[in-house]
Backbone as ProteinMPNN parsed JSONL, in Angstrom:
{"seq_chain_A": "XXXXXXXXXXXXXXXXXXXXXXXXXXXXXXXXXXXXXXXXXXXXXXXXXXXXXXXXXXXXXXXXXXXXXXXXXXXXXXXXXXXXXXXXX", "coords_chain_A": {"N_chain_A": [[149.194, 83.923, 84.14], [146.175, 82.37, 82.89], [143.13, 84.249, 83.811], [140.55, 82.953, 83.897], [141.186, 80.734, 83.153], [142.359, 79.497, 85.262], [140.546, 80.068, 87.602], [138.758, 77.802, 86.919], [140.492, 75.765, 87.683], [141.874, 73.133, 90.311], [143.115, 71.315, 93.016], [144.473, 68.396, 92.131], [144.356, 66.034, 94.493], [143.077, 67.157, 96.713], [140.762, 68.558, 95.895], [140.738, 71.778, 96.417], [140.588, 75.293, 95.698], [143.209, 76.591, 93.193], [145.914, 79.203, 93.197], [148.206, 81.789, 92.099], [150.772, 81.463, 92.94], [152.722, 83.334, 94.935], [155.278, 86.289, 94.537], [157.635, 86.322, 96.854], [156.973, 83.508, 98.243], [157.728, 81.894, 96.072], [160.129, 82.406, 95.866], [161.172, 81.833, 98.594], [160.843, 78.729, 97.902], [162.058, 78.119, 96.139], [164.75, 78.712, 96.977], [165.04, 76.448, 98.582], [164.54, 74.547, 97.139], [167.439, 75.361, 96.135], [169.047, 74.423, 98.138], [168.817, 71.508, 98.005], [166.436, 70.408, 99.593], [164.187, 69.869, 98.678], [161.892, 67.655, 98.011], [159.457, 65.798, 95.598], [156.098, 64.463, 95.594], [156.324, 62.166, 94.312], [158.83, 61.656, 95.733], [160.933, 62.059, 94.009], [163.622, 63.882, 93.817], [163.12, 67.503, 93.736], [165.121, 69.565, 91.366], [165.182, 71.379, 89.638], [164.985, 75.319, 89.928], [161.658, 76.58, 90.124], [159.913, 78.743, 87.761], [157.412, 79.91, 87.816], [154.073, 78.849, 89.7], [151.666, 77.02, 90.827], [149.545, 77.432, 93.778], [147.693, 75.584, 96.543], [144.738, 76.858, 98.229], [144.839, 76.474, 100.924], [147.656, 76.633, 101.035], [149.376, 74.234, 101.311], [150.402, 72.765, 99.334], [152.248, 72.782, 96.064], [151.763, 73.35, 92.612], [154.375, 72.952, 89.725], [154.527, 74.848, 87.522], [154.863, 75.267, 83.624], [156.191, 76.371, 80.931], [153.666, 77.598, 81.137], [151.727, 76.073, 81.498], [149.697, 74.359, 84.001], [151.261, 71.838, 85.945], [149.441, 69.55, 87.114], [149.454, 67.092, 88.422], [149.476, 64.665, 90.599], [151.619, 62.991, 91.891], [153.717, 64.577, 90.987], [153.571, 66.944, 92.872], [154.296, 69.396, 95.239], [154.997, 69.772, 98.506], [154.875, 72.408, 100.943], [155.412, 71.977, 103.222], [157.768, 71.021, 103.848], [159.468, 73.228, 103.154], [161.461, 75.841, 105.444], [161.125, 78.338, 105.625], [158.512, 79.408, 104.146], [156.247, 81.293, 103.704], [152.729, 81.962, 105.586], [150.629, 83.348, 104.533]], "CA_chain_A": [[148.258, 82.841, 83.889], [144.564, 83.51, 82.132], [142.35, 84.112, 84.834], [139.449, 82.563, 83.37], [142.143, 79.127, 83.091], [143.125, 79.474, 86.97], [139.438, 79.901, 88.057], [138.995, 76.034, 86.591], [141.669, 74.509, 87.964], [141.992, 72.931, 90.921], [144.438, 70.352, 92.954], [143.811, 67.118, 91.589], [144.071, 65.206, 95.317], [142.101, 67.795, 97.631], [140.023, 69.514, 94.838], [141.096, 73.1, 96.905], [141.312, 75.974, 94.6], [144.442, 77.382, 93.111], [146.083, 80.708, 92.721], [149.257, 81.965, 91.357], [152.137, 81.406, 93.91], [153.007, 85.037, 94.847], [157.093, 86.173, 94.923], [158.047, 85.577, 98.63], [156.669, 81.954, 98.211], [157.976, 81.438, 95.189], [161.645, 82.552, 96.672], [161.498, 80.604, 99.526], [160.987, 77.363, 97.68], [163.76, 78.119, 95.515], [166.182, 78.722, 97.948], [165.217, 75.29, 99.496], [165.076, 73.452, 95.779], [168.735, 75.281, 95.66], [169.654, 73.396, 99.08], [168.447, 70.348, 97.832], [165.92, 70.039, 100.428], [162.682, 69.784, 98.16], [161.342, 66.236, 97.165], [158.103, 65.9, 95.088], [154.976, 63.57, 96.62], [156.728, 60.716, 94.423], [159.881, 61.48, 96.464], [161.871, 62.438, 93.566], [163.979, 65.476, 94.041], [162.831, 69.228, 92.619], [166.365, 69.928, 91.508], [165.158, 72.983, 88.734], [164.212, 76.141, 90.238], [160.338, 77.188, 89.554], [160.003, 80.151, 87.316], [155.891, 80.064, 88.411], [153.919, 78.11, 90.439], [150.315, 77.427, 91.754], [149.695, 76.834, 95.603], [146.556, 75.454, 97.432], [144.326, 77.548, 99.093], [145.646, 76.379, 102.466], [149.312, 76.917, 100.97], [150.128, 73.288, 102.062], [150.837, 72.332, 98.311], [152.794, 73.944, 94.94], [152.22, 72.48, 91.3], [155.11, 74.06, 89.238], [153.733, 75.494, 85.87], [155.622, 74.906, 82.562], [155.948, 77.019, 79.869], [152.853, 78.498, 81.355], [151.057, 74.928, 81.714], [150.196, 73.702, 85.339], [151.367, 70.143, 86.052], [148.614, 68.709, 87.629], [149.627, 65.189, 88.86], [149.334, 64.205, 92.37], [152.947, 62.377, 92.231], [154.511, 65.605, 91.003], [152.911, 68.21, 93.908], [155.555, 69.993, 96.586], [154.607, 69.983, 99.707], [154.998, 73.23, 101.342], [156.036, 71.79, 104.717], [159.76, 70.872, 103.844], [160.403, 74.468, 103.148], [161.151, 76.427, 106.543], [160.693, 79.779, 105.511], [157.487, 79.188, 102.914], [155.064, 82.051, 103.969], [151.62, 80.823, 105.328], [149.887, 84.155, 104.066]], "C_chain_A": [[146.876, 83.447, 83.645], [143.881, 83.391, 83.944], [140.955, 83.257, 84.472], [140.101, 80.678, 83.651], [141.687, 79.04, 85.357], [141.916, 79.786, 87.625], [138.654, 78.34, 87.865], [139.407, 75.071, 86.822], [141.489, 74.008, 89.757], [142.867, 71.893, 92.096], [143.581, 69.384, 93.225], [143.481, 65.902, 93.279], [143.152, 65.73, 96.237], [140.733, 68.189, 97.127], [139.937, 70.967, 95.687], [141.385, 74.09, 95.686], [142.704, 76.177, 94.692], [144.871, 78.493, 92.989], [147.541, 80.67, 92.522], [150.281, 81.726, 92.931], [152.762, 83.036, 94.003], [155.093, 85.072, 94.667], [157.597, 85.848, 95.7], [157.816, 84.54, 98.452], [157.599, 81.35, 97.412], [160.18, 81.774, 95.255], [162.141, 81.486, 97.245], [161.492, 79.462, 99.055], [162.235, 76.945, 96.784], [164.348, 78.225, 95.965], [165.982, 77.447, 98.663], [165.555, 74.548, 98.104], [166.676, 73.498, 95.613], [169.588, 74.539, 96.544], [169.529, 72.266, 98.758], [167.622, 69.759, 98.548], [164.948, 69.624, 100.3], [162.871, 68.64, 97.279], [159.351, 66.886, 96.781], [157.4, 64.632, 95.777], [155.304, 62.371, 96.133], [158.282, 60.808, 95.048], [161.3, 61.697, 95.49], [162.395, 63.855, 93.951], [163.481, 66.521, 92.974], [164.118, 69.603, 92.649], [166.494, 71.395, 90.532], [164.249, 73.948, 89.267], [162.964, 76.557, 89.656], [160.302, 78.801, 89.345], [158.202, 80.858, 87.798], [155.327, 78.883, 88.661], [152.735, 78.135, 90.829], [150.319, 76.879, 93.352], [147.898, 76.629, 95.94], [146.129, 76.432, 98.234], [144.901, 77.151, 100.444], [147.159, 76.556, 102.499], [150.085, 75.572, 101.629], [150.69, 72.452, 100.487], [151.094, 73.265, 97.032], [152.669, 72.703, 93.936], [153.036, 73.617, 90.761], [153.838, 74.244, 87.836], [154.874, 75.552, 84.685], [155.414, 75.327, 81.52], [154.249, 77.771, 79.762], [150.98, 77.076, 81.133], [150.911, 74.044, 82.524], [150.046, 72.539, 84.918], [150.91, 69.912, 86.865], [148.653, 67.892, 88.124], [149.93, 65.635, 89.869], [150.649, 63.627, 92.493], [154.056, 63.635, 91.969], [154.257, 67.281, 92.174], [154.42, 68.484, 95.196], [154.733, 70.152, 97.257], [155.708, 70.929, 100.2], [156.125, 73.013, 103.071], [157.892, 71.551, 104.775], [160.421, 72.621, 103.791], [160.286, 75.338, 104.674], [160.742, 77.772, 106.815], [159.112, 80.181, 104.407], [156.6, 80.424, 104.164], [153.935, 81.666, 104.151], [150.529, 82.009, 104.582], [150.173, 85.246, 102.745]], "O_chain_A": [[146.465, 84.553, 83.996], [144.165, 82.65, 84.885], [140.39, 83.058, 85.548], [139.521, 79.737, 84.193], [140.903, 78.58, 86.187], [142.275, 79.82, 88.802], [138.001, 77.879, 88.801], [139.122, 73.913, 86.519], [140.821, 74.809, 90.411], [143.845, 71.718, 91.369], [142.589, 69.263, 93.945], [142.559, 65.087, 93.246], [142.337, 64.923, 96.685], [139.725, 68.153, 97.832], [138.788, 71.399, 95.601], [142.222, 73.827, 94.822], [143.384, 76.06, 95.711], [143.973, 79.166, 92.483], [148.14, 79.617, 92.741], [149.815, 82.184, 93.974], [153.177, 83.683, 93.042], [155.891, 84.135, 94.687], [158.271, 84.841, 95.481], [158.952, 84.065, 98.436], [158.272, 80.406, 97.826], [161.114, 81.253, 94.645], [162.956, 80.621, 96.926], [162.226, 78.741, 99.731], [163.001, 75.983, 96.722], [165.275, 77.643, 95.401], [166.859, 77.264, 99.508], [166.652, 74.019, 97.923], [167.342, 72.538, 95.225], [170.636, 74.032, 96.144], [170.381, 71.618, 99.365], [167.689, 68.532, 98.476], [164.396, 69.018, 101.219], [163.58, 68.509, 96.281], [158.543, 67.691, 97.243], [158.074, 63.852, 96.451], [154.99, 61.378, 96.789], [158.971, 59.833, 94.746], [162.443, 61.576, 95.93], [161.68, 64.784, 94.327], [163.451, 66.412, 91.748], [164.546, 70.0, 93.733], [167.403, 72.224, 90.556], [163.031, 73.773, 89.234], [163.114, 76.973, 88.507], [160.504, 79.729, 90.128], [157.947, 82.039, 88.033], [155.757, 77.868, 88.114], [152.391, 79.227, 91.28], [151.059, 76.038, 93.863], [147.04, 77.442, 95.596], [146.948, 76.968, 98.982], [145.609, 78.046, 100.906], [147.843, 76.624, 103.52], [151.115, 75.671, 102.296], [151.432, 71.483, 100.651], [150.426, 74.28, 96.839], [153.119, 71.568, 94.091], [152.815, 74.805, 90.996], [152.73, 73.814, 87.515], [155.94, 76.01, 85.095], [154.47, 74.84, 80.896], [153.736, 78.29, 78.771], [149.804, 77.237, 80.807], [151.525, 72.985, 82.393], [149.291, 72.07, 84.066], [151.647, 69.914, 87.851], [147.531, 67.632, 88.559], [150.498, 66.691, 90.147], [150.967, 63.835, 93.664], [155.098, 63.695, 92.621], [154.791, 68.384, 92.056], [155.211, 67.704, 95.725], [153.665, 70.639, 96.885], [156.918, 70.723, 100.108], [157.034, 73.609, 103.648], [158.811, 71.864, 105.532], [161.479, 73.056, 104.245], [159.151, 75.53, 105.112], [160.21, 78.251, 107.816], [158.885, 81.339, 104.059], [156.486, 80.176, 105.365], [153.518, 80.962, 103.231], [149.546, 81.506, 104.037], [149.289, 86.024, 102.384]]}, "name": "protein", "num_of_chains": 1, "seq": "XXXXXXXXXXXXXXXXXXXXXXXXXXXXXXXXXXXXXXXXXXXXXXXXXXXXXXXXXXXXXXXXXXXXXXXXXXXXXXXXXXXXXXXXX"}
């Protein structure tokens, strides 16, 4: 992701910066999306693994990124807390 982009962005309900979702994070949520354990904030299920991902500075929220274009919306955000192994650092 540009850095110049991802210095701009921010999550649309907290306004907290973002940063790239590192590997370990980005594991762990896939191995819960592959349990079926991950709903989005409108409660639909995340049923396609994330190839990249941004996370809240506090790491309590993930927008996926799409073809290298974060999805922004407040009804599409993962919350971090369903996953049990999500890394807090």
């Amino acid at each position: 992701m540009d850095r110049k982009l991802l210095d701009l962005l921010c999550c649309p309900t907290t306004r907290q910066p973002l940063g790239v979702l590192e590997t370990r994070g980005l594991e762990a949520l896939n191995r819960a999306i592959a349990a079926g354990q991950v709903k989005r904030a409108d409660d639909a299920p995340q049923a396609e693994a994330l190839r990249e991902a941004l996370v809240t500075h506090d790491r309590k929220t993930v927008y996926r990124v799409e073809d290298g274009i974060p999805v922004l919306l407040a009804e599409e955000a993962i919350a971090t807390a369903q996953v049990d192994d999500f890394p807090t650092r």
